[in-house]
N, C-alpha and C positions, 0 to 999 in steps of 0.2 A: 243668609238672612241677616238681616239687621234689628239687634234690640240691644235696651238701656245697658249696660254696664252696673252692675253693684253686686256684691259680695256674694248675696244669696243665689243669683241668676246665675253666676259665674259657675258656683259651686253645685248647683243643681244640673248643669247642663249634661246633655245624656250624649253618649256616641250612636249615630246613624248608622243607615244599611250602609253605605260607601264606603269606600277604606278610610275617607275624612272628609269631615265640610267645617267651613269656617263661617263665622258669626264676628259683623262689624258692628261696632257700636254707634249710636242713634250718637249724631252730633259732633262725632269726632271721627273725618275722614281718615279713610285707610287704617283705622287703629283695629284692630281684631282680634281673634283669639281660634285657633284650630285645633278642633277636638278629634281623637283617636279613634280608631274602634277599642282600641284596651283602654280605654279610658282616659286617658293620659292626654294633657290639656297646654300649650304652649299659646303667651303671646308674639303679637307682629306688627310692623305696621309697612303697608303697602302704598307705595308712590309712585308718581313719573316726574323726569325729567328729562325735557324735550324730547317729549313721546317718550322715552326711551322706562319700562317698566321695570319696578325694584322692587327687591323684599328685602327686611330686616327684620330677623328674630330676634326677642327681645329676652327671653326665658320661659322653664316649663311652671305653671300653675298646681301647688303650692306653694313649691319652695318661694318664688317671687308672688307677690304679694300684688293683688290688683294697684294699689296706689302708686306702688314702683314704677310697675309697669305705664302706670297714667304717664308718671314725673317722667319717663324713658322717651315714651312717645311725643311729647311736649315739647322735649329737649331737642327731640329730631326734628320735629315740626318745624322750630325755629330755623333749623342748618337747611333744611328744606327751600324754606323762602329765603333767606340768607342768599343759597346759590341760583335762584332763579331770578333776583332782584342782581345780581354779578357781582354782590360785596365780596369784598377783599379776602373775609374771613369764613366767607362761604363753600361750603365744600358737600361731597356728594358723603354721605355717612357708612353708604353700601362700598363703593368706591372704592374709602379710604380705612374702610375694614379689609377689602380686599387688597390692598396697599400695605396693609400695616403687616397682613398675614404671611407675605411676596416677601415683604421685607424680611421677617422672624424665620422662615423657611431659608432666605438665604445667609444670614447671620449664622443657621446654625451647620448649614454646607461650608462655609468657610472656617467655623470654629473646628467643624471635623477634620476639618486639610490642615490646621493650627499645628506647629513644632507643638510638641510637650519638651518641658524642662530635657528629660533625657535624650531626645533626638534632637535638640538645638547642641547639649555636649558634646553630642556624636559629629555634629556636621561642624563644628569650632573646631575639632580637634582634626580632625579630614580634612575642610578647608583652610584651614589658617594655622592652628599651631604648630600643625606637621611642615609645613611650606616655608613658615616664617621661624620659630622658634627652635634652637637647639633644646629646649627644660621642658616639649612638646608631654615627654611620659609622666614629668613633675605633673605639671597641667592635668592630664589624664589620670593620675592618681589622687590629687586633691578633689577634682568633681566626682569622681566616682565615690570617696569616703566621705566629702563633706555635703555634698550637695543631690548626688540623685537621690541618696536615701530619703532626704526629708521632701526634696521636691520635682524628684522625676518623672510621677504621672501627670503633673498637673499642666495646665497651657502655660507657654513661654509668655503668652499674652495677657495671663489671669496675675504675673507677679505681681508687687503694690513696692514702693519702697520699705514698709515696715516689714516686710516677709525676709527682706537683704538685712535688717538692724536685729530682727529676733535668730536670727542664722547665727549673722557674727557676735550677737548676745552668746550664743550658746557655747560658742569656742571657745568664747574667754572666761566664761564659767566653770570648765572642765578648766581651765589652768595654763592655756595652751592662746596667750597672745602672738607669739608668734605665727602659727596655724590661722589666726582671724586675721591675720594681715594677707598671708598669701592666698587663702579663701580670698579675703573681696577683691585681691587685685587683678585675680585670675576671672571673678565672675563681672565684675567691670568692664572688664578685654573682652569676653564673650557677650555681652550684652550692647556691647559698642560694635560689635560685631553683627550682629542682626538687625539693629539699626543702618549700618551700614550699607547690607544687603536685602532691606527692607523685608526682614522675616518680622521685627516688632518696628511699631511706630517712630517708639520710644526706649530708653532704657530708665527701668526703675531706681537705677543705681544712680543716677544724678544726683548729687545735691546730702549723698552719704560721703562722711567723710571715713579714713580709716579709722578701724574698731581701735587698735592700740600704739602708744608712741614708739616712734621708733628709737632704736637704742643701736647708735652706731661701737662696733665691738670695735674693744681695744685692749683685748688681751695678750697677753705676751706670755710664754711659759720660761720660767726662773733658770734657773742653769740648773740647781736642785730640781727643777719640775722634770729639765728635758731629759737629765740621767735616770732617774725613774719612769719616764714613759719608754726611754726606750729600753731600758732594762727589764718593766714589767709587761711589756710585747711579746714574752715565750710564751708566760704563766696566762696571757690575755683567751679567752675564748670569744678569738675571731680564725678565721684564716690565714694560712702560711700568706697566702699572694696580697691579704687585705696589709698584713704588717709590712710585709717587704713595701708596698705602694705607699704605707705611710711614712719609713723611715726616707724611702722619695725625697717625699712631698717638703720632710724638713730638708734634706741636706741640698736641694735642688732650687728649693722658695717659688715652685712652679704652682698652677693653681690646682685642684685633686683631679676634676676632670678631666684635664690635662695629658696629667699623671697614669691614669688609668688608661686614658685612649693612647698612649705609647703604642708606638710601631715601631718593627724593623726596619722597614723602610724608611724610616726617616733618622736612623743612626748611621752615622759616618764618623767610623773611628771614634775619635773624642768627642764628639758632636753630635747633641740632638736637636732635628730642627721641629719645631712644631708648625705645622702646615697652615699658611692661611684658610683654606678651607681643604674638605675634604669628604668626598661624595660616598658618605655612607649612611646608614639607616639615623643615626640619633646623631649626628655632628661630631662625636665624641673621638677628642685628640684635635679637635680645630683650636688655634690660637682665640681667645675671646673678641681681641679688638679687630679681627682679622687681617692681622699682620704676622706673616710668618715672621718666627723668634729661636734663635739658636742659644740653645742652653750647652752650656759646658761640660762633659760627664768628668767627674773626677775618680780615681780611681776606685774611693770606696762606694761612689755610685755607680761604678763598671761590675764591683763584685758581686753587689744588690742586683744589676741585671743579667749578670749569666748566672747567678743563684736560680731566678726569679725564671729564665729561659730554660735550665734544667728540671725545672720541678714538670714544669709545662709539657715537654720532652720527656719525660719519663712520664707521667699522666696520661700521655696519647702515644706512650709505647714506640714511640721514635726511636731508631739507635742512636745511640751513642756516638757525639760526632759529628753529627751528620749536621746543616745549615739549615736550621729552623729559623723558616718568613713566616710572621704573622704577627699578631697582636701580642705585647707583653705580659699583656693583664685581661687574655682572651676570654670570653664568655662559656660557663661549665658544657653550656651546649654546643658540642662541636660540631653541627651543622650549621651554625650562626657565625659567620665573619662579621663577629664582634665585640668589642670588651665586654667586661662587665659593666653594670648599671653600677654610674658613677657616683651614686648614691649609697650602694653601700658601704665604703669607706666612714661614710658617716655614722650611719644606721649603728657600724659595729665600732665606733667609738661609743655613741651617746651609750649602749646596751654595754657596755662593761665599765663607765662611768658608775653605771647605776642598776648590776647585773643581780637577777631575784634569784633571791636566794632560797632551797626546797630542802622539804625532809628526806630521809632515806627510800618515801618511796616518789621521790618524784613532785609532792604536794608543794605548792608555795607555800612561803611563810609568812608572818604579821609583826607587824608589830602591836606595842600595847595602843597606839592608836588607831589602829586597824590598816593604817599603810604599809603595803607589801614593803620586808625587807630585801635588804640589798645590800652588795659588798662594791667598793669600788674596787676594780681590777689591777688596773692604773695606776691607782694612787697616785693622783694629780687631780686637782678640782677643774670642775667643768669647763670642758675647753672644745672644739671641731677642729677638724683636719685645715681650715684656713686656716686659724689660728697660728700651724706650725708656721704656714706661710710667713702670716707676718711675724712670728717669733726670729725668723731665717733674718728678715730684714731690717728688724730691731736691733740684729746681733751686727751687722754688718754696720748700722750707722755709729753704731757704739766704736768696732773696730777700726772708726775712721773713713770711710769709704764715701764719695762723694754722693749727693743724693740723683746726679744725672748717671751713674754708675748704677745704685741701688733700683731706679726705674727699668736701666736698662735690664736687668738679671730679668725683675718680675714681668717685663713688657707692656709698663705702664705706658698710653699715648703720648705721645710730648703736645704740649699745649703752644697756644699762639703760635706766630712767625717762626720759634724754632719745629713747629712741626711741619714745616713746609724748607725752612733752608736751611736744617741739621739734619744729613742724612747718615750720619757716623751712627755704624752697627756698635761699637764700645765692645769687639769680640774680645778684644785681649785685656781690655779692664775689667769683661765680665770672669773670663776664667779668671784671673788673681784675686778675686773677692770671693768666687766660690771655690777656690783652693783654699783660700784664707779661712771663711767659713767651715769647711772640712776639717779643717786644722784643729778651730774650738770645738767644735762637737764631738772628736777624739779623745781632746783631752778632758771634756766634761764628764764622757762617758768612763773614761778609763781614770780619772781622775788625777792624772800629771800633765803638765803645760807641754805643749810640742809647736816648737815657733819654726823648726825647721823648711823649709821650700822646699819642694820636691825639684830636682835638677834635672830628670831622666825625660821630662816632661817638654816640649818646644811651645813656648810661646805665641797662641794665634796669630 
């Protein structure tokens, strides 16, 4: 039926026998209102377009308010005639509800398919880091501690760039700039990586630069420093095989992961060579620039390695004697052919640098500022396992040794034209620099000069 429209009318209308009948208002086509049998009262307003019949509800009656509902219907009236006259901006309102709903329905199908922060990790680290990267487990231990915790449920697609600046706000807060640097430059790589593979559009990470300056190291340990590191290496609480690896690392000037990825198979006599590559689980014992590199064993780094091969051998119950192949610096799990994580050479420097120190039953202790104490073990100020590196090569340019000598030892690249028509290995200038070497770090240690040349030895 058709009657006037105003408050009273609206508000008195009663529900009939039928399950519903609707009431269009006197003067204004299509505009109506459908009342319930519970009572309950919604407007609408009914159209065609090219024949084709529509409804559109508009709201339930009271909360929408008859004038609302007028100003609703008005509105639509317009787009009505709009799209029947073929304007531009004319559109069908039932349509493009239905349109809009198609669309919010699939928006939110494809948000559910959406990586989240933690399974974009997972698949970085699967696809790309393991494939590409020897520092793969570095990677995988940085996101897992700095980044899913704060943002692994969320979509890879929801980051913003401020989410990457409040992160690495927060590392360098805790004290830890070096931490915000390998944070963003690991989540840079992974986000340049989904862009890549078109899992995000975009990477949020554009246009941040790094959280902290870099500070390139140029430490050197004292001749006073290296007597006390390796002097207080017994009293050190780390392991027998981490110290033997670090007295290595100096007298060799090799890099530590290097060092730790030692094999038998790559000792021959005097000679260790380290592999341009080498197909195992974490790279570790590959040459960095991937040029295989023959290091020199001298003899006190011959007795560091059948020290280091005995303990091994006796740990896995070997006889005595007998020709032990395998890794120097093998991994505690012996169903793993493979070193240890070449990280903790570090780990157990930095922790006896700065080892916390507990009461009798175990308790950390304080200090009067509330920062835990600590002893350093060492007694040497803060230094890393490169560091001896370059202390090796410090002491070598000191002793005179040519600086195309001193590359050659560490297996630095040769740059320009001579890295293309210098192909001279420098074997036999590397052993006399690391004889010569050997020489000072004897006499540092035991504290008398010994210039002597060993003679029993054949020149490369």
């Amino acid at each position: 039926m058709k009657i006037k429209f105003d408050d009273p009318t609206v508000r008195n209308l009663k529900p009939g026998k039928s399950p519903y009948y609707d009431c269009l208002a006197i003067g204004e086509p299509g505009f109506g209102l459908r009342v319930f049998p519970t009572g309950g009262k919604s407007f609408f307003h009914q159209y065609k377009i090219d024949g084709e019949k529509h409804f559109m509800t508009f709201g339930s009656y009271p909360d929408m308010s008859l004038k609302l509902a007028r100003e609703l219907y008005q509105a639509n009236t317009a787009k009505i005639r709009a799209l029947r006259r073929g304007s531009a901006d004319g559109m069908n309102p039932a349509a493009e509800k239905k349109r809009k709903k198609e669309q919010r329905v699939a928006e939110e199908a494809a948000r559910s398919r959406a990586l989240s922060v933690e399974e974009l990790c997972t698949d970085y680290i699967e696809k790309h880091s393991k494939a590409f990267k020897r520092s793969w487990k570095e990677d995988e231990r940085i996101l897992q501690r700095e980044v899913v915790p704060l943002w692994g449920k969320r979509k890879a697609q929801d980051l913003v760039k401020r989410d990457v600046i409040v992160l690495l706000e927060g590392i360098i807060e805790r004290g830890s700039p070096g931490m915000a640097n390998n944070t963003f430059k690991i989540i840079r790589k992974m986000l340049n990586y989904a862009v890549e593979k078109d899992i995000l559009p975009y990477s949020c990470a554009t246009g941040v630069k790094l959280p902290a300056p870099l500070n390139s190291r140029e430490r050197v340990l004292s001749q006073d420093e290296i007597k006390l590191f390796w002097n207080n290496l017994e009293k050190a609480s780390m392991t027998d095989d981490v110290k033997l690896a670090l007295k290595l690392i100096l007298l060799t000037a090799q890099r530590p992961g290097e060092v730790i990825g030692m094999h038998t198979n790559d000792i021959d006599k005097d000679w260790w060579t380290i592999p341009a590559d080498r197909q195992e689980q974490d790279g570790k014992g590959r040459a960095k620039n991937k040029k295989s590199h023959r290091v020199y064993l001298t003899e006190t780094v011959q007795h560091i390695i059948a020290e280091q091969v005995e303990r091994v051998m006796s740990a896995r119950n070997l006889p005595h004697g007998s020709d032990y192949k395998g890794y120097i610096f093998p991994s505690r799990h012996q169903n793993k052919n493979q070193s240890v994580d070449r990280h903790a050479v570090s780990r157990a420097v930095a922790r006896n640098i700065a080892f916390p120190l507990t009461d009798t039953k175990g308790r950390p202790l304080y200090q009067k500022d509330g920062q835990p104490a600590t002893v350093n073990k060492l007694e040497v100020d803060d230094f890393t396992p490169h560091d001896l590196r370059r202390t090796a090569a410090t002491f070598m340019a000191q002793a005179g040794e040519m600086d195309e000598v001193i590359d050659a030892v560490l297996n630095h690249a040769k740059q320009g034209v001579i890295r293309v028509y210098n192909q001279y290995r420098y074997d036999t200038e590397k052993q006399k620099a690391l004889e010569t070497w050997e020489r000072k770090i004897l006499s540092i240690i035991t504290g008398t000069e010994n210039n002597v040349i060993p003679i029993k030895r054949k020149r490369a």
